[in-house]
C-alpha positions in Angstrom: 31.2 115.5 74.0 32.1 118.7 71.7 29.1 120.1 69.6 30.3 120.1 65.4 29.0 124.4 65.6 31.9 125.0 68.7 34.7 122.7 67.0 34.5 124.3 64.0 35.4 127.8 66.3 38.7 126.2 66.6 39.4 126.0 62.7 42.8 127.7 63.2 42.6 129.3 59.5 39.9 131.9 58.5 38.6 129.8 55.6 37.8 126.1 55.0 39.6 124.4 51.9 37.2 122.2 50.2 36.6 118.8 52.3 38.3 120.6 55.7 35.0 120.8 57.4 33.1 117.6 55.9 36.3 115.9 57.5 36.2 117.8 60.7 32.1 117.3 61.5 33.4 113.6 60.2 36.0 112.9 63.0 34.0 114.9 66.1 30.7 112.5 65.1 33.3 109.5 65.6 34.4 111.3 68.8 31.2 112.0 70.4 29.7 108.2 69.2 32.4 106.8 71.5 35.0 106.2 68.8 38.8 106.3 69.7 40.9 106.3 66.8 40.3 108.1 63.6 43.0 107.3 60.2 42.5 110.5 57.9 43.9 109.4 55.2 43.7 112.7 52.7 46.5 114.3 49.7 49.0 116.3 49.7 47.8 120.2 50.1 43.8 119.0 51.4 45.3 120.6 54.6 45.6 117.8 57.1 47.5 120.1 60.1 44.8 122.6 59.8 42.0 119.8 60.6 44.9 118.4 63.2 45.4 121.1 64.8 41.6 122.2 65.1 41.3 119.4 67.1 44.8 120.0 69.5 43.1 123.3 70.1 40.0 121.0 71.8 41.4 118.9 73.2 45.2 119.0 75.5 47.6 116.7 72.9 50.8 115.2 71.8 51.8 116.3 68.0 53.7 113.6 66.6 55.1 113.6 63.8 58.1 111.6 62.4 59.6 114.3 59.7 62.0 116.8 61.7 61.1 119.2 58.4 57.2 118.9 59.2 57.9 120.2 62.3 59.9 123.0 60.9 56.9 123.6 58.4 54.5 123.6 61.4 56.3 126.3 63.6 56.5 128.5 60.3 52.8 128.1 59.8 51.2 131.3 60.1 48.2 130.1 61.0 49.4 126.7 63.4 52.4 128.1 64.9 50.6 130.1 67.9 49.2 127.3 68.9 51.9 124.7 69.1 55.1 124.1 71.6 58.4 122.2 70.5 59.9 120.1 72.8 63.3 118.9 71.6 65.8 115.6 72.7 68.4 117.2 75.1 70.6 116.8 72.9 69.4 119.7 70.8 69.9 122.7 73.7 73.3 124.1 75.2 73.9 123.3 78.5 74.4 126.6 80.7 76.9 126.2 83.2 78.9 124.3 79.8 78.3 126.2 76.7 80.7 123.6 75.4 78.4 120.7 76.2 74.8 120.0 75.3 72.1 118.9 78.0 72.1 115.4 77.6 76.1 115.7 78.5 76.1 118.9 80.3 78.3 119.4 83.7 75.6 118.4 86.5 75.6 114.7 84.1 79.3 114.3 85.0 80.1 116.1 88.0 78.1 114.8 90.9 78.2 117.7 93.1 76.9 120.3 90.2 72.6 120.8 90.8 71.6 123.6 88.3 68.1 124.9 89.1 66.2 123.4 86.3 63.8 125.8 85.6 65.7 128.8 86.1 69.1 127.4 84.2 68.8 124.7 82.1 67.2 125.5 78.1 66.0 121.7 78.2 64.0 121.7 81.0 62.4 125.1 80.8 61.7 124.4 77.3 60.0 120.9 78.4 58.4 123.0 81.4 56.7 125.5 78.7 55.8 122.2 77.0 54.4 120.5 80.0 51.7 122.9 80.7 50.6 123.9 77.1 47.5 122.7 75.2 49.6 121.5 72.7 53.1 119.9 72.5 54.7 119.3 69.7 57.7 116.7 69.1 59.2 114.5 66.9 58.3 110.9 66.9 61.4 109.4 68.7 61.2 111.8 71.2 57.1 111.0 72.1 58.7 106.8 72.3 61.7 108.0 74.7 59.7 110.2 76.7 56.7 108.1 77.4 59.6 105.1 78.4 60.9 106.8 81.4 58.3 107.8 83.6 59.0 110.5 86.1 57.2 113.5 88.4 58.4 115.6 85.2 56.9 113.7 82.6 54.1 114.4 79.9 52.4 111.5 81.0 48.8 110.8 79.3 47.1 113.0 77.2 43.5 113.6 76.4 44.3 113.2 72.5 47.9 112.3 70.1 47.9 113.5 66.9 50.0 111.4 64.7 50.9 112.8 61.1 52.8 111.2 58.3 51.7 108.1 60.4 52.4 105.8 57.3 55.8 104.3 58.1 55.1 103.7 62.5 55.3 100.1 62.1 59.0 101.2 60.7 59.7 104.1 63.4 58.5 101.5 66.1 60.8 98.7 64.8 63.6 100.9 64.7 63.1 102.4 68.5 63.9 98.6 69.4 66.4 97.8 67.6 69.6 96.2 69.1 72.6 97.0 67.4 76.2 95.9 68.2 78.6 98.4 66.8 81.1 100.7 66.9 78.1 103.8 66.8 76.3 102.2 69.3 78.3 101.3 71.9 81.6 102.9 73.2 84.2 102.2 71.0 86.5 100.5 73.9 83.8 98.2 74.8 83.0 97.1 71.2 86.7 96.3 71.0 86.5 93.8 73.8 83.6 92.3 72.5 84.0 92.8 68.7 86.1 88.9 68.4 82.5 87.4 69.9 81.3 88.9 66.2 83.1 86.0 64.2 80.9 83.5 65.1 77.9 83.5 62.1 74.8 83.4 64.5 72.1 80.7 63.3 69.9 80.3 65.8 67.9 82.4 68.3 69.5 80.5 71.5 72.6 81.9 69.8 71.8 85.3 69.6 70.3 85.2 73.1 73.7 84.1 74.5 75.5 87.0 72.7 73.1 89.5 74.0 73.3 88.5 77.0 77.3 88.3 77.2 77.4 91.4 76.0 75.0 92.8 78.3 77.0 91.7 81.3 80.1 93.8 79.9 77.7 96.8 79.1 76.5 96.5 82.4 79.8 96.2 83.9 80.7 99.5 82.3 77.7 101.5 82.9 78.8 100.7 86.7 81.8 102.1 86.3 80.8 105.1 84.9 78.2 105.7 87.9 80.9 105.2 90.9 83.4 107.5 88.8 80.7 110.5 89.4 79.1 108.7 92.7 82.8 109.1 93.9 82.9 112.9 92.8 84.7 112.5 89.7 84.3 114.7 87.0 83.4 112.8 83.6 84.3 114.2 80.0 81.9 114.6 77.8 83.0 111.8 76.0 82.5 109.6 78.7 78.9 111.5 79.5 78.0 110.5 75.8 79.5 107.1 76.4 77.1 106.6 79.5 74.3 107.3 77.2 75.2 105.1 74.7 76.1 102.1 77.3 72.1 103.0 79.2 70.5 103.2 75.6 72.1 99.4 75.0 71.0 98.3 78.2 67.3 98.9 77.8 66.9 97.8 74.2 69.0 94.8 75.2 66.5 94.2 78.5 63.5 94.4 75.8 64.8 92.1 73.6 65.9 89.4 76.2 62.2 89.7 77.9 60.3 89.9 74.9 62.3 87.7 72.5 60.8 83.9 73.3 56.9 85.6 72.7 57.8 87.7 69.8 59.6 86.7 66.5 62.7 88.4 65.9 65.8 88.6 63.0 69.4 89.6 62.9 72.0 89.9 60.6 75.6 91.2 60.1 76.7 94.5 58.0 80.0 95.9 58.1 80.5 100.0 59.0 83.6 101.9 58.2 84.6 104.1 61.5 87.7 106.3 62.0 88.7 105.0 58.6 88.5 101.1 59.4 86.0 98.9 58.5 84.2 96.6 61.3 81.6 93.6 61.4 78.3 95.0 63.4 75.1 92.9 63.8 71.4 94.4 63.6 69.0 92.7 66.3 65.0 93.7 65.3 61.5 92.6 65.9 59.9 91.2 62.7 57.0 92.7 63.2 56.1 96.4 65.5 52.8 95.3 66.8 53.6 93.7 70.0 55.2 97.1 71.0 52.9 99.6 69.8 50.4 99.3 72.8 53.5 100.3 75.5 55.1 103.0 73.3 51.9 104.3 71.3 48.3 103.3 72.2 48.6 103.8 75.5 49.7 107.5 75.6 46.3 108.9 74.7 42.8 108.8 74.8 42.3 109.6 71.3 44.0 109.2 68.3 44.0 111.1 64.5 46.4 109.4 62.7 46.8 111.4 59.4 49.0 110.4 56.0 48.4 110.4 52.2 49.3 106.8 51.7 47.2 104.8 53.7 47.0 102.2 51.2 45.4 99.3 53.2 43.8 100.1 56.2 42.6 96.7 57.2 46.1 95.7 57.4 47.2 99.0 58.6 45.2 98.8 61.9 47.0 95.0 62.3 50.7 96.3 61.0 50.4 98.3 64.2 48.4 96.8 66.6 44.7 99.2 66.9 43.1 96.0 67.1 45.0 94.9 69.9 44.1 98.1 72.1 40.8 99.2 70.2 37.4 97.4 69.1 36.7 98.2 65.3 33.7 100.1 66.0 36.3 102.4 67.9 38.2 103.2 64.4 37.0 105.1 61.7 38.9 105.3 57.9 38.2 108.5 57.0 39.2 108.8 53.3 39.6 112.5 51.3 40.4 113.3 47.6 42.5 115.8 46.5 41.1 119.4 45.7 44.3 120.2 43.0 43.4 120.2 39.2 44.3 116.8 37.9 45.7 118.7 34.8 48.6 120.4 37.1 50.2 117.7 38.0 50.6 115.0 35.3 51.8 111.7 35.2 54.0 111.1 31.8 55.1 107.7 30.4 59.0 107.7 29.6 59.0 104.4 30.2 62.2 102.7 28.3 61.5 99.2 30.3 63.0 97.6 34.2 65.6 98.2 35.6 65.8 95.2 37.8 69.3 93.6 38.3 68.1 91.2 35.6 67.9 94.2 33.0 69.8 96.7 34.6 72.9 96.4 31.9 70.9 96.5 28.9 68.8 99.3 29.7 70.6 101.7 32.0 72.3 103.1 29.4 68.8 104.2 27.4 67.7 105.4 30.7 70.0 107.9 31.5 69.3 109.0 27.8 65.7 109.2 28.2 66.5 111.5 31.6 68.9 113.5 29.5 66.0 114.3 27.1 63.8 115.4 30.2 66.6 117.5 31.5 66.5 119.4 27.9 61.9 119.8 28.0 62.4 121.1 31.5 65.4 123.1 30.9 66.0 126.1 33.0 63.4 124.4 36.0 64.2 122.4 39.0 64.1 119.0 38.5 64.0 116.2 41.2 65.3 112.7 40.0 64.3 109.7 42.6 67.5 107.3 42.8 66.5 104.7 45.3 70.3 104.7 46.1 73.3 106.7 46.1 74.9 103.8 44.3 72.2 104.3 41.3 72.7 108.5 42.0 76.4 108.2 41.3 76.2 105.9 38.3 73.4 107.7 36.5 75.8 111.3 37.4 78.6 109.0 35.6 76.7 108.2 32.5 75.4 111.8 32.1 76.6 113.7 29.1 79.3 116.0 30.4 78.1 119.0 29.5 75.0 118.7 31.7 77.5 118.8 34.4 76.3 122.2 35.5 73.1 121.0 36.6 73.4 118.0 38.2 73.9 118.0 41.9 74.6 114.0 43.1 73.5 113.3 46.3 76.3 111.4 48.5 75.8 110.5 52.2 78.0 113.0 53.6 76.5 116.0 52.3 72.5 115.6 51.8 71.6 118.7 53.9 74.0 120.9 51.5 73.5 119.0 48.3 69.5 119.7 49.0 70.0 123.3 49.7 71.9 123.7 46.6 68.7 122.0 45.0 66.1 124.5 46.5 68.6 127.5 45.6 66.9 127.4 42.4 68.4 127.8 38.4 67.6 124.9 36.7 69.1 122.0 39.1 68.9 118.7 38.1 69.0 116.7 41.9 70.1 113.1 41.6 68.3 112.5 45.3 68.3 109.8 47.6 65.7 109.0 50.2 63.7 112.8 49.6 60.2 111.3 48.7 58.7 112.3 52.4 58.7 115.1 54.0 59.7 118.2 51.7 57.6 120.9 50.3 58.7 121.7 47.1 56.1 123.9 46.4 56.2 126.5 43.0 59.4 127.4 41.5 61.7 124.9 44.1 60.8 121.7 41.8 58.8 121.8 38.7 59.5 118.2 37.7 60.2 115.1 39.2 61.5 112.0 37.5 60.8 108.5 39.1 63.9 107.1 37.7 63.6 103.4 39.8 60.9 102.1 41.9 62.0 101.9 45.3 61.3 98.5 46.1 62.8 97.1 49.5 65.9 95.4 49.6 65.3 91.5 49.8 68.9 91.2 51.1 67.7 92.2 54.1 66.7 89.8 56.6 63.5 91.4 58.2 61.8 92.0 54.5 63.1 88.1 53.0 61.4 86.7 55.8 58.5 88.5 55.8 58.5 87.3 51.9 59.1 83.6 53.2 55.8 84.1 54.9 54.1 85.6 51.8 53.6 89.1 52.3 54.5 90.0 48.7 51.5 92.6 49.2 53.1 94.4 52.0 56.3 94.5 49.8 54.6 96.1 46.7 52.7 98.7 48.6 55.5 99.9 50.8 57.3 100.5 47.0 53.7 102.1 46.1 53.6 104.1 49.1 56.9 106.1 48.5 56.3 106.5 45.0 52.6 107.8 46.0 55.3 110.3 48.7 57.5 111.5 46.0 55.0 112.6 43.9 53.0 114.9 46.5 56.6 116.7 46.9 55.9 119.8 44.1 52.6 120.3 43.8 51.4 121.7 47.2 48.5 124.2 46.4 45.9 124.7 43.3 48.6 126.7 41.4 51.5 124.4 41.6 52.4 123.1 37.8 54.9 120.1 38.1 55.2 117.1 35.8 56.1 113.6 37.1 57.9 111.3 34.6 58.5 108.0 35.1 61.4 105.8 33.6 61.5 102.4 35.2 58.4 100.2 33.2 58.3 98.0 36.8 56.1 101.3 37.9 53.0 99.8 35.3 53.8 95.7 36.5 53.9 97.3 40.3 50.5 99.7 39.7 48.8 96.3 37.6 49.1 94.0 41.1 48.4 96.8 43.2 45.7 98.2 40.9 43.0 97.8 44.1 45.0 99.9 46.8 46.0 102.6 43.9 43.8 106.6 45.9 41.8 107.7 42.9 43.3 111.1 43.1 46.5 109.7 41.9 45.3 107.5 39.6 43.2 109.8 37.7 46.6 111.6 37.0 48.4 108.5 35.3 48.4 107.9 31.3 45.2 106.9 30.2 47.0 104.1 27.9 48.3 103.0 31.7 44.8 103.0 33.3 43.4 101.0 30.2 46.1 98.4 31.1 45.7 98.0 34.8 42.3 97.8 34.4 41.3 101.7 35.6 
């Protein structure tokens, strides 16, 4: 038991915002009652890592979080920085002895008789060593799920507390640590060859996919073999073979989950076609419908305490089920812990430029008006950055199409190939116009970086996809309409950041007021004291 008086010592910043130490007291009370898990759900700028990481500096932790950029923002934090320690995927340090080759494929993984001192020679393990023995280690969120599956004398094991932020999508992150996929990525390229005519054959039914899985396995298997004598026999392997190796282990144990797990726990699969070395080739996606028979092995079991911390905790009833709390936790043990936002409501306004849906039943007949309406936003807000949400590259590249030309000097498209350029470009200031893709999480465009932001389509899910139309065969048409919520909810804390932030929001699509009307109950009052009042009247605000 910590006394409130000497956690409050460990407030890493010199001053409390407003709300920072009612929700601290809040969370140590739930603590010292015998509580286990704490969801802080609080804005955008309330200061969330500060009340975090006064609590890492309590107790020894894991600090997961699922945005590489927050953990960029985190280690430039003046105040958090001295008090955290990164721990990377080996993939992310340069081997040593091969300055050509990175850990996970550096030379004592393919040559047999090559036994680096680890903690003298190798950046991955002295950085995991630093990591091992601090108060606090920082990581990404698929690196805390890889780690804590392969147990050895050199792992972080259990921890007094995890701190999980942006924890909104880990039913997703947990799915997608699961997934079995049969491709030319995924697998070595030779292998999938062999294998790719098994691929013809439209799978129906589960007994099906099990017998593909497990013919595949046995040729996955066959190969991993064969890469193990080649360095039991003192070979040397290439890298590509080393990465190979990874790939074919990676397969294996996903494929092993699926196989033991797949008669308990409801699965779907479905076919997709990638294009690779400029030839286009059938894959098939293999996931778990739902994360929560996974998250007590990969997640709840890690810790003895959890602060799970995110803006958009829209339904925390069916959050704690989404990823299994109740299955490891009694309710008593969890505590909602809900914050409003401390930025004026007049900075960062909600404006109806609404020209009505753009579903694919109305798409024809109104994209044309709406790429008008977004060129007279682009003339209010000219000579500021401006954001546009595009759901899709698809939608980016047709709305940059049916853009006036001479607003061609503003507009950078987003395209898969370059999103890490096209969003510097962006934040490089001078009136941008950013037709982005997939940017509502994550990014602090605080100030001058983004002054406006347009909600040009609601990102609903894609009901091609097998995992959401089943779970809209069993009726979960309110899980559908807040995850669309949720990232609008994520786009909109993007530019205002602090209490002198200005940005204006504008949104196009009129499926935003039908979504807000049947989710009118799950709608934080912080954001919807920023939308029209004509809206609020209409949704019954």
């Amino acid at each position: 038991m910590v006394s409130t008086e000497e956690i409050l010592k460990n407030f890493p910043a010199p001053e409390f915002r407003k709300y920072q130490k009612q929700a601290v007291t809040l969370i140590n009370n739930h603590f010292n009652s015998g509580g286990k898990v704490v969801i802080l759900e609080a804005p955008t700028g309330l200061g969330k890592s500060l009340i975090n990481a006064t609590f890492t500096r309590t107790f020894k932790s894991f600090y997961v979080t699922p945005q590489l950029t927050l953990i960029d923002q985190i280690l430039n934090d003046r105040f958090l920085a001295q008090y955290f320690v990164e721990i990377k995927g080996r993939q992310n340090y340069w081997c040593t002895l091969d300055p050509n080759a990175t850990c996970d494929v550096g030379l004592c993984q393919r040559l047999k008789e090559v036994r680096c001192d680890k903690l003298q020679q190798c950046p991955y393990y002295m950085q995991k060593a630093e990591a091992l023995v601090s108060f606090t280690a920082l990581m990404s969120f698929a690196y805390f799920i890889l780690e804590g599956r392969v147990q050895t004398d050199f792992s972080f094991g259990r921890r007094d507390l995890s701190v999980i932020d942006e924890c909104h999508n880990l039913e997703g992150h947990v799915v997608n640590s699961v997934n079995l996929i049969i491709s030319p990525y995924a697998m070595p390229y030779d292998l999938y060859m062999n294998i790719r005519t098994l691929l013809d054959k439209e799978l129906r039914t589960q007994d099906e996919v099990k017998a593909l899985v497990n013919t595949v396995m046995s040729q996955v298997e066959d190969e991993h073999e064969n890469m193990i004598q080649l360095t039991m026999l003192g070979e040397e392997l290439s890298i590509d073979q080393a990465k190979s190796s990874i790939k074919l282990n990676n397969w294996k144990s996903n494929a092993t989950r699926f196989l033991e797990t797949v008669d308990e726990t409801e699965w779907v699969w479905q076919h997709g076609w990638v294009t690779f070395k400029g030839r286009s080739y059938k894959t098939y996606l293999i996931q778990p419908l739902y994360a929560r028979p996974f998250t007590k092995e990969f997640i709840w079991n890690r810790s003895n305490k959890f602060i799970l911390s995110s803006a958009t905790i829209l339904d925390p009833q069916n959050y704690v089920k989404q990823v299994g709390l109740d299955l490891s936790f009694r309710a008593s043990e969890i505590k909602h812990i809900k914050l409003p936002s401390i930025f004026p409501v007049e900075n960062r306004p909600i404006l109806d430029k609404v020209i009505g849906k753009l579903t694919y039943k109305y798409r024809d007949e109104n994209m044309g008006i709406a790429v008008r309406t977004l060129e007279m936003i682009m003339d209010i807000e000219e000579g500021v950055n401006v954001a546009v949400h595009c759901v899709s590259y698809q939608n980016a590249q047709e709305i940059s199409d049916l853009l006036d030309y001479k607003y061609n000097s503003r507009i950078i498209t987003q395209v898969p190939g370059t999103r890490k350029e096209a969003l510097e470009d962006f934040l490089s200031g001078g009136g941008k116009v950013f037709l982005s893709v997939a940017y509502t999480e994550g990014q602090d465009w605080a100030g001058e970086l983004c002054e406006a932001q347009v909600l040009f389509k609601v990102p609903y899910m894609y009901v091609g996809d097998k995992r959401v139309a089943r779970r809209l065969e069993k009726k979960e048409w309110k899980w559908y309409r807040l995850e669309a919520l949720k990232q609008v909810i994520q786009s909109y804390g993007r530019a205002v950041r602090s209490k002198t932030d200005v940005a204006r929001y504008y949104v196009i699509d009129e499926s935003f007021i039908d979504l807000l009307k049947r989710t009118r109950r799950s709608i934080p009052s912080w954001f919807a004291e920023a939308l029209p009042p004509e809206w609020r009247r209409i949704i019954g605000l």
